[in-house]
C-alpha positions in Angstrom: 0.0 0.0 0.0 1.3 3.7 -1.1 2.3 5.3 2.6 1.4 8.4 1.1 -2.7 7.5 0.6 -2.2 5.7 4.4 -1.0 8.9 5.6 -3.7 11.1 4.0 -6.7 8.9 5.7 -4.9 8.4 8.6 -4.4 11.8 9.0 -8.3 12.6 7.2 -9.8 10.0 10.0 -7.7 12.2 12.8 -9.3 15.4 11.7 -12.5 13.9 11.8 -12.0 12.8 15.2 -11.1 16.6 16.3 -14.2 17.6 14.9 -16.7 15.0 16.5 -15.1 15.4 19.7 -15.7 19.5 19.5 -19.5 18.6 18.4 -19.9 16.3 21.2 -18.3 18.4 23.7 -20.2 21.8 22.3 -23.5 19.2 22.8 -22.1 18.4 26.4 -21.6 21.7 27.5 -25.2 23.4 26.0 -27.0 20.1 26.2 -28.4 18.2 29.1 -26.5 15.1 28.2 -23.6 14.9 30.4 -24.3 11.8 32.3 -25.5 9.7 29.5 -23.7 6.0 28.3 -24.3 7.3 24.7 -21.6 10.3 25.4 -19.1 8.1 27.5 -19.4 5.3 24.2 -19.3 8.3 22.3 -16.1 9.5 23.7 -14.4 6.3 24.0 -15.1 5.3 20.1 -13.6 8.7 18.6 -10.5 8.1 21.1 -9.6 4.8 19.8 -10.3 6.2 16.4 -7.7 9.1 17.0 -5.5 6.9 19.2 -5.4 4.1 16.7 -5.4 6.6 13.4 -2.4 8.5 15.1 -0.2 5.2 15.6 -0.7 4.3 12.4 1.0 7.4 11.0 3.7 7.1 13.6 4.3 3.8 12.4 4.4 4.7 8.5 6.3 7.8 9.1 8.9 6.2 10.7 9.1 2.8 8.2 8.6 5.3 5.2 11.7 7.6 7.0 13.7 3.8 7.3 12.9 2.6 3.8 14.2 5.8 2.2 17.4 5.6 4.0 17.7 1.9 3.4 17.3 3.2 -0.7 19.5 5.8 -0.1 22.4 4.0 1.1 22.5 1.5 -1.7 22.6 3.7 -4.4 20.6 4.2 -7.8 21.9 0.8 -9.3 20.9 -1.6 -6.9 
């Protein structure tokens, strides 16, 4: 898989996650919803999203950063 279209929904899915956690907290803070288990699963399912989206680009980032210093050190005809 192309680490640069894992990257750009990794990083799409994190964005996402910013945003549904500002909705939800916006809806916490003017709604009466704070004590709810559909905001506590709420809040747990975007964090593993972010938490698991964010790894993921750790990862590639650093085995993209390897790979091209692996490349670099054998040279073009190799």
């Amino acid at each position: 898989m192309n680490l640069q279209h894992l990257n750009k929904v990794c990083f799409t899915i994190c964005i996402v996650c910013i945003v549904l956690g500002t909705v939800l907290s916006l809806a916490m803070i003017w709604g009466d919803i704070r004590d709810s288990e559909f905001v506590w699963k709420s809040w747990l399912t975007i964090g593993v999203f972010f938490l698991s989206s964010a790894l993921t680009l750790i990862v590639s980032k650093t085995l993209g950063a390897r790979a091209e210093h692996r490349d670099d050190q054998r040279g073009p005809f190799l």
